[in-house]
C-alpha positions as CSV (number, residue, x, y, z in Angstrom):
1,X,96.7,34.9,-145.6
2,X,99.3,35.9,-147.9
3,X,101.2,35.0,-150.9
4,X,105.0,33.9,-149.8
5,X,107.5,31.4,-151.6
6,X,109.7,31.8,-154.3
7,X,109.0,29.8,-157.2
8,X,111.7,31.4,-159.4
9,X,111.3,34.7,-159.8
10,X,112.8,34.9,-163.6
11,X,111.7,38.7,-164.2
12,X,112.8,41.3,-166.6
13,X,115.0,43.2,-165.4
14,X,112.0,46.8,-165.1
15,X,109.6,43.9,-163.8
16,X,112.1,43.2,-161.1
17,X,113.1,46.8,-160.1
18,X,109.4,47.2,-159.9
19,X,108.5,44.8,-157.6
20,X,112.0,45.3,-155.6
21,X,111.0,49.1,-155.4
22,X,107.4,49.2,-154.2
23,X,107.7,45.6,-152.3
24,X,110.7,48.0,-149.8
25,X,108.0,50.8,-149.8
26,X,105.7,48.8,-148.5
27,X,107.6,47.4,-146.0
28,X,107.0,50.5,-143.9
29,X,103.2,49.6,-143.5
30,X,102.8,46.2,-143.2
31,X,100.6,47.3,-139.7
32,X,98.1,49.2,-141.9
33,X,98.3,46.1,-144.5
34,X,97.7,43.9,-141.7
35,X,94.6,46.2,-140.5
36,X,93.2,46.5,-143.4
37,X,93.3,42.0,-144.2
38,X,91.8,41.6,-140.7
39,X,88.8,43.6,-141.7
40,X,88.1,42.9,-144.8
41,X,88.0,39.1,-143.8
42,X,86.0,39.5,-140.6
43,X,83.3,40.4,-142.7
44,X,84.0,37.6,-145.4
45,X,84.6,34.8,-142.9
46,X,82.3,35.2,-139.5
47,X,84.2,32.0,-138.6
48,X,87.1,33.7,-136.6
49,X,84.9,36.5,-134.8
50,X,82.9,33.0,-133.6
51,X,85.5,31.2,-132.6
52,X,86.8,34.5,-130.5
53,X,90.2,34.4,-132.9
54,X,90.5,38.3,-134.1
55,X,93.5,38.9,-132.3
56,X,95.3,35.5,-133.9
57,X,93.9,36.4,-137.3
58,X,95.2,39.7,-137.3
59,X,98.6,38.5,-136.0
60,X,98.5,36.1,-138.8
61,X,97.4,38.6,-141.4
62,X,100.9,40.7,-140.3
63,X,103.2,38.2,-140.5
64,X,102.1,36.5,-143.7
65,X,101.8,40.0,-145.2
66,X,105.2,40.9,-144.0
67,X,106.7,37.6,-145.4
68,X,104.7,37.9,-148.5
69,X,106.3,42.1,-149.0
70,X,109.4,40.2,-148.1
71,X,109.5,38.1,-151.3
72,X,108.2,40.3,-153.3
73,X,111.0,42.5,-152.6
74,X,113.6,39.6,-152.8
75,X,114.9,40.6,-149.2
76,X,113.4,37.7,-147.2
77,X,116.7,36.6,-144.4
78,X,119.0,34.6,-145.4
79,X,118.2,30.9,-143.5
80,X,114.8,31.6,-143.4
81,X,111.7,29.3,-145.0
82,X,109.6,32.1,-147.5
83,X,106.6,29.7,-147.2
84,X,107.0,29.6,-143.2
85,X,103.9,31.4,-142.6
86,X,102.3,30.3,-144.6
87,X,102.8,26.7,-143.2
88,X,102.5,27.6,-139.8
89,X,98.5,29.2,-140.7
90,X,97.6,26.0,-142.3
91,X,98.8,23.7,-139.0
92,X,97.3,26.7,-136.6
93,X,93.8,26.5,-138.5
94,X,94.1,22.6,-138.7
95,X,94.0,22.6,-135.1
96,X,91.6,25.3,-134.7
97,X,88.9,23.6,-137.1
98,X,88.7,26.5,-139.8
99,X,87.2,25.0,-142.7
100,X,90.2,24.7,-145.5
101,X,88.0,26.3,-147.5
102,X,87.9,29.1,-145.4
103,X,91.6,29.8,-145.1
104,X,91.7,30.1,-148.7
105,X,89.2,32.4,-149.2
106,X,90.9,34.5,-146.9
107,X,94.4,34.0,-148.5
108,X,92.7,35.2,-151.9
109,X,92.0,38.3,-149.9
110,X,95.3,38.4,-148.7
111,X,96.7,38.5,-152.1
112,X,94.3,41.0,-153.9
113,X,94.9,43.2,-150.4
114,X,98.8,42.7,-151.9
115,X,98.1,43.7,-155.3
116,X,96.2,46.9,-154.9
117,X,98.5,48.0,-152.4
118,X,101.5,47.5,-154.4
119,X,99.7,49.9,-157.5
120,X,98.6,52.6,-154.8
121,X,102.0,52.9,-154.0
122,X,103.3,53.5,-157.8
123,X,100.7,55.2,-158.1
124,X,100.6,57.5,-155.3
125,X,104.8,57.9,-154.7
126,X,106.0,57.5,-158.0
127,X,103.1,59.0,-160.4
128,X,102.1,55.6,-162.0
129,X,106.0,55.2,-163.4
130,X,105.7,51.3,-162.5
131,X,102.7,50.7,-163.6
132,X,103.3,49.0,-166.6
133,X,106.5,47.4,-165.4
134,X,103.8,46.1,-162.6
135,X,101.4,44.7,-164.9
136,X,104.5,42.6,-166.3
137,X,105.1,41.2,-162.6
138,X,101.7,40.5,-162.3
139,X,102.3,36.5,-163.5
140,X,105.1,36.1,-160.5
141,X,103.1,37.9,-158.1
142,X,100.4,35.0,-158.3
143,X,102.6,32.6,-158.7
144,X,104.1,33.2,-155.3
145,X,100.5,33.5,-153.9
146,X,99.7,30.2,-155.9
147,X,103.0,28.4,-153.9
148,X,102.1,30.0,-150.4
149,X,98.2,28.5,-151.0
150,X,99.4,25.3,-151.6
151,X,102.0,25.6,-148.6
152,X,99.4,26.3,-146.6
153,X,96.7,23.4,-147.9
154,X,99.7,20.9,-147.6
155,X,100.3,22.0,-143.7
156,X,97.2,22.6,-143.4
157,X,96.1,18.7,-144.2
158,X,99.3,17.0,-142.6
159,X,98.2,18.1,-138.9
160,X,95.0,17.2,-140.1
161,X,95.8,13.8,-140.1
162,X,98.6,13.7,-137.4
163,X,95.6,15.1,-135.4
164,X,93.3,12.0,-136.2
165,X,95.7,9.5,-135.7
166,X,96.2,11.2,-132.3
167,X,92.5,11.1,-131.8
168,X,92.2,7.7,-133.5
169,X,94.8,6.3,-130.7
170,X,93.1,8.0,-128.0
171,X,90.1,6.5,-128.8
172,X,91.3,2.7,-129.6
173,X,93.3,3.2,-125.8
174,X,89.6,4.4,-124.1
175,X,88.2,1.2,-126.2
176,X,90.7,-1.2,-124.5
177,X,90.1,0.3,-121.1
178,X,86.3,0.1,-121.1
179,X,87.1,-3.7,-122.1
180,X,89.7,-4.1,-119.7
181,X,87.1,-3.7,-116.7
182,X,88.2,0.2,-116.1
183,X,85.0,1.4,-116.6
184,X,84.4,1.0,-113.0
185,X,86.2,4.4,-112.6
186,X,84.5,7.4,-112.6
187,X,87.0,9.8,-113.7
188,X,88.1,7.1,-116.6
189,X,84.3,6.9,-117.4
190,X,83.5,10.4,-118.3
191,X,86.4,10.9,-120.4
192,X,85.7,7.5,-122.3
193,X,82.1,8.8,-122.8
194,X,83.5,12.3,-124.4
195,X,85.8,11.0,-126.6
196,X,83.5,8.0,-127.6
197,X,80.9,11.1,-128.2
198,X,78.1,8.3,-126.1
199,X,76.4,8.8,-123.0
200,X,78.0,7.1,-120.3
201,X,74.7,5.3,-118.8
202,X,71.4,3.7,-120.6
203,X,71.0,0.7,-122.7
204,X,73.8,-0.4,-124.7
205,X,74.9,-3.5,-127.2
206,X,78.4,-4.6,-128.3
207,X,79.0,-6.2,-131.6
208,X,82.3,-8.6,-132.5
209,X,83.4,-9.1,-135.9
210,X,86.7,-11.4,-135.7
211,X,88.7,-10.4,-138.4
212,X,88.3,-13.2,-141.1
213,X,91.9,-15.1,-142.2
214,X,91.0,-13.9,-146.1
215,X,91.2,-10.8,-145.3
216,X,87.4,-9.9,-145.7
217,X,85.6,-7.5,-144.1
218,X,82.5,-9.2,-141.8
219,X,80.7,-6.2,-141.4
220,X,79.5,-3.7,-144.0
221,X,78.7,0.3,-143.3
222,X,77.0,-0.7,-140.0
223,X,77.8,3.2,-138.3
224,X,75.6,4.0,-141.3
225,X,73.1,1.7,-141.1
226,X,72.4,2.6,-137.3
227,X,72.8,6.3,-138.0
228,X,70.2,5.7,-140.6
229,X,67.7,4.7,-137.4
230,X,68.8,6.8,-135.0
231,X,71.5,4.7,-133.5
232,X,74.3,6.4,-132.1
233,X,77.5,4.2,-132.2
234,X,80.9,3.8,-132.4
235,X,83.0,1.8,-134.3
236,X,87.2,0.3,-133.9
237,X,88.9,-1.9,-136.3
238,X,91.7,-3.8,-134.1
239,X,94.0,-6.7,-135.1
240,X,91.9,-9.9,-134.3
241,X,88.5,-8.0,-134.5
242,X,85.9,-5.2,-135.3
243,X,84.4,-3.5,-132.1
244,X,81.1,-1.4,-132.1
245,X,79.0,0.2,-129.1
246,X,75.8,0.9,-129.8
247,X,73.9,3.1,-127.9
248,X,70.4,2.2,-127.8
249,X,68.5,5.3,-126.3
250,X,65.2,4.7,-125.8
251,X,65.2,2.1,-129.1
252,X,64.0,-1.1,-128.9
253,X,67.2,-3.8,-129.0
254,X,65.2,-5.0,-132.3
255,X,65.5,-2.0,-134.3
256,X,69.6,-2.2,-134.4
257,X,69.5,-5.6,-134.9
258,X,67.2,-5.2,-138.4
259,X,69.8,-2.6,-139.0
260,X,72.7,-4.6,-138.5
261,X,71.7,-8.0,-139.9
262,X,72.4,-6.8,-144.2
263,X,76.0,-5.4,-142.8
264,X,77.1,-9.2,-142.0
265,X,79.1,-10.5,-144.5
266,X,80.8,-12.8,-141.9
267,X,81.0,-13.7,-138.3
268,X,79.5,-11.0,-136.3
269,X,78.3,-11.4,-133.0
270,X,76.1,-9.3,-130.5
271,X,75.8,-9.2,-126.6
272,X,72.5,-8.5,-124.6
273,X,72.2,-5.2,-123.8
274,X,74.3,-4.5,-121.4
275,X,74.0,-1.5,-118.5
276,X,75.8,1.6,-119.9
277,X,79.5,2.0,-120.9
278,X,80.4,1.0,-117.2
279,X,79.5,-2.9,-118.6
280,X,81.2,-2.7,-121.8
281,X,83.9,-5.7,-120.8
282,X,80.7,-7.8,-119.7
283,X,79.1,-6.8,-123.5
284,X,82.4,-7.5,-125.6
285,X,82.7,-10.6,-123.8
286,X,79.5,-12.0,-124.3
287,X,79.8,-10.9,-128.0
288,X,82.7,-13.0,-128.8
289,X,80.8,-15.8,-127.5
290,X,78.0,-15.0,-129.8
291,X,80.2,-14.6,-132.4
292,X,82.1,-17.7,-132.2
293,X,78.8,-20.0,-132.1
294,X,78.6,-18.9,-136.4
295,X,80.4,-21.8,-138.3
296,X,79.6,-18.8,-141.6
297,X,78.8,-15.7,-142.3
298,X,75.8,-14.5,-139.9
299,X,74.5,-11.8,-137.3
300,X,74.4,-14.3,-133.7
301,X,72.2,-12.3,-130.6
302,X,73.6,-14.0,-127.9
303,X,70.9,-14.8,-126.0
304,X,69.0,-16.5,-129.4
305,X,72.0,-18.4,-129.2
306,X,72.1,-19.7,-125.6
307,X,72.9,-23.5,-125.7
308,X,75.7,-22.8,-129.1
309,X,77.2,-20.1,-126.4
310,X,77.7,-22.4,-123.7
311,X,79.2,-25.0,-126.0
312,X,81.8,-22.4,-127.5
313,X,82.6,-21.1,-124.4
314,X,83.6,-24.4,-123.2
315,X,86.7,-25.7,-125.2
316,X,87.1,-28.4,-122.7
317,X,84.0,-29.5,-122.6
318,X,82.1,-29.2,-125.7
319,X,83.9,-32.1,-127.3
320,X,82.5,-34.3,-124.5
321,X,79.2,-33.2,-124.7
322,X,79.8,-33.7,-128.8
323,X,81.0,-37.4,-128.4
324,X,78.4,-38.0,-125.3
325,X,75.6,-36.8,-127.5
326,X,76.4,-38.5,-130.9
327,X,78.9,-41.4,-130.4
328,X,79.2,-43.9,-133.0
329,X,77.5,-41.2,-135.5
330,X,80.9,-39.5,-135.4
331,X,83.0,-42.4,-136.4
332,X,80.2,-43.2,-139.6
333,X,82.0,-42.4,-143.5
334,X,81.5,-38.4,-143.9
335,X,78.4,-38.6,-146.5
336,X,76.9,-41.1,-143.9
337,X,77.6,-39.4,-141.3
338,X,76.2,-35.6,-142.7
339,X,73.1,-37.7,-143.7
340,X,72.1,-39.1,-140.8
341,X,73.1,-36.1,-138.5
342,X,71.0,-33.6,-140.7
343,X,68.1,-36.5,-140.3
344,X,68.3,-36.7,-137.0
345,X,68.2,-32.0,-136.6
346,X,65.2,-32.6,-138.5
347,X,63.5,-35.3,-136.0
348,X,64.5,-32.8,-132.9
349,X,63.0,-30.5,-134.5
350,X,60.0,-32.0,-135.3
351,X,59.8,-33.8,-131.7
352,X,60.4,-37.3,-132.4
353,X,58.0,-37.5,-135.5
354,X,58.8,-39.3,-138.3
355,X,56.6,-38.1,-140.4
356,X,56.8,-34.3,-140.1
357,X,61.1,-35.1,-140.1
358,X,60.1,-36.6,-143.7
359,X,58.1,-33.4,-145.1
360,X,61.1,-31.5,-144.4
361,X,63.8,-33.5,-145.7
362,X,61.5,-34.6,-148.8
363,X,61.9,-38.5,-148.4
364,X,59.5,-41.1,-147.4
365,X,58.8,-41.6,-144.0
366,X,59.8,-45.0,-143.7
367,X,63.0,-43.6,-144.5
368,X,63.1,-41.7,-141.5
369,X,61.9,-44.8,-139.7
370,X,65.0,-46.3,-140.8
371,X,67.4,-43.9,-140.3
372,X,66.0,-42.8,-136.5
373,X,66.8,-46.8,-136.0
374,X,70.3,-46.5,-137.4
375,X,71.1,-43.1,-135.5
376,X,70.0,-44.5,-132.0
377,X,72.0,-47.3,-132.5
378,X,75.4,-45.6,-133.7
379,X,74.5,-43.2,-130.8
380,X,73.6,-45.6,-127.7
381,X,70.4,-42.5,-127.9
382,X,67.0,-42.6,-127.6
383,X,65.0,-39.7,-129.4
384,X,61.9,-40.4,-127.4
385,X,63.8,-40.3,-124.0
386,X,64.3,-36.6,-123.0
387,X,67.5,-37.0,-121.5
388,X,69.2,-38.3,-124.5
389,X,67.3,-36.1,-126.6
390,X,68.9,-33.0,-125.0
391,X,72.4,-35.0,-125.4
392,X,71.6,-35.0,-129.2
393,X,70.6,-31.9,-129.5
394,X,73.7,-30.4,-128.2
395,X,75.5,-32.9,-130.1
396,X,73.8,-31.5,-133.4
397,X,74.5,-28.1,-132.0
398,X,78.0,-28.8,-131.3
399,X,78.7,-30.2,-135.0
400,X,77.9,-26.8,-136.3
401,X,80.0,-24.8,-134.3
402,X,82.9,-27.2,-133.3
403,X,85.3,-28.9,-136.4
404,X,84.1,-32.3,-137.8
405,X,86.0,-35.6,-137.1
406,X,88.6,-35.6,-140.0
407,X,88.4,-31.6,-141.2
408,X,91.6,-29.4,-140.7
409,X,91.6,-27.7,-137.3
């Protein structure tokens, strides 16, 4: 909590005899300094009495006073760091969670606590004769508390970081375990749900956001967004995706889901709810099924998604289901093709009809009439036969999901 470092001390020469004078005398009581610093900032700061640290504060107090007298009186050892303290405070209270702000306050103590202390003792052993020679020192003596502060903050804010890049990596290695299937382990389990900061049991989704090739992010503030309903969650940026684990509570599955659809801005996919953190390789599995079903930006539930899921999670054999379903429709000039494919989504949709296919797609209905013909044909399919229409449908399914005939893989 004290000023240390040596900026340059560039001091006339009674300024310097001043502060090489009084800085020895006081020397001798850096205890009742130290004494004296502890309680005035125990009843600034509460923080340390709550976090049971008087006996490290007051240890601290001594030994930045001492290095702080130190430099005052130019006699700080030779090989030794004058802002040493000062950086050893700012990585002790980095690790202790003190508030920054808090350490300075204190350090300002520290160096009025300094300042008096060095006019009591002109005052009182030498009749006020360096007073004046004081008040010219004055500049250096907050400089040197101005260097030690910013010692301190710069310490203070490395182990800061070093500390959440620790954390960061402990939590990214509890995420790959619970993926991994380790989550079965009891002792692994509780210490995943700790550093996670979720329960370990109750209702819980996974979302998958494969990272995009242009470099642009699929999902947008969605901690926030669930935080904003009362969604605990957590969240992991990885090299081929974005991870969350949401844990539901007693919330409805539907209430996340509102929350996370405006945070798509491409691919993101979602898993059932899956039992607990135990199930959390079951959950990201599912989710990057549900995720690969998008051909664009969009949040995919996997179980709205069923029939896309099982065609994406069959490399092998979606493209036989495609070419099974659609045939000849494949094989048709691209602007034929999309025409008669997004005719024939319409008829499924509307159950064979001709005429409600031709209120959606805006055309006349003998139109439709005529295209149905051409599709069955191309397609050896009959829309009327429910067999073949289930074909077709997961043909249509599979052209939205799977690369067209002809496109770049």
């Amino acid at each position: 909590m004290l000023p240390i470092g040596r900026p340059g001390r560039r001091l006339r020469p009674a300024a310097d005899e001043a502060l090489r004078v009084l800085g020895s005398a006081l020397l001798d009581d850096v205890d009742g300094l130290a004494d004296r610093l502890t309680v005035l900032v125990l009843q600034r700061e509460p923080a340390y009495a709550e976090r049971d640290m008087i006996e490290e504060l007051r240890a601290a107090c001594r030994a930045n006073l001492e290095r702080g007298v130190q430099v005052i009186a130019d006699q700080v050892p030779d090989g030794v760091d004058p802002e040493d303290t000062s950086c050893d405070t700012g990585r002790r209270r980095a690790r202790s969670g003190v508030p920054l702000e808090v350490v300075l306050r204190a350090y300002r103590l520290g160096g009025r606590v300094l300042w008096e202390a060095l006019l009591e003792v002109s005052r009182r052993r030498f009749a006020g004769g360096y007073d004046e020679a004081l008040l010219d020192a004055a500049s250096y003596v907050w400089r040197v508390n101005d260097s030690s502060s910013s010692a301190l903050v710069q310490a203070y804010r490395q182990e800061e970081l070093r500390a959440h890049s620790h954390d960061l990596g402990r939590r990214h290695a509890v995420l790959d375990g619970l993926i991994e299937g380790r989550g079965g382990d009891p002792a692994f389990l509780r210490d995943a749900a700790t550093v996670l900061g979720l329960p370990e049991t109750g209702p819980v989704l996974c979302v998958v956001a494969p990272v995009d090739p242009s470099g642009e992010e699929a999902l947008r503030g969605p901690q926030e967004a669930l935080a904003a309903v009362g969604v605990a969650s957590a969240w992991f940026l990885r090299p081929r995706d974005e991870v969350g684990v949401a844990a539901l509570g007693h919330r409805a599955p539907r209430i996340a889901l509102d929350a996370l659809r405006p945070c798509a801005a491409g691919r993101v996919g979602v898993s059932p709810v899956v039992d607990g953190l135990a199930a959390l390789d079951t959950g990201y599995r599912l989710a990057h099924t549900a995720a690969r079903t998008l051909g664009g930006p969009g949040l995919a539930v996997l179980d709205e998604r069923l029939p896309e899921a099982l065609l994406a999670d069959s490399p092998e054999l979606a493209p036989r289901v495609l070419r099974a379903g659609l045939g000849g429709l494949l094989d048709l000039p691209p602007a034929d093709r999309d025409t008669l494919l997004q005719t024939l989504e319409q008829l499924l949709a509307a159950g064979g009809s001709p005429t409600h296919a031709a209120s959606a797609l805006f055309c006349h209905r003998n139109t439709v009439i005529y295209r149905m013909r051409r599709i069955e044909a191309a397609t050896g399919r009959c829309i009327g036969d429910p067999r073949d229409r289930l074909l077709l449908t997961l043909g249509v399914l599979g052209t939205k999901i799977l690369p067209k005939p002809g496109s770049a893989p």
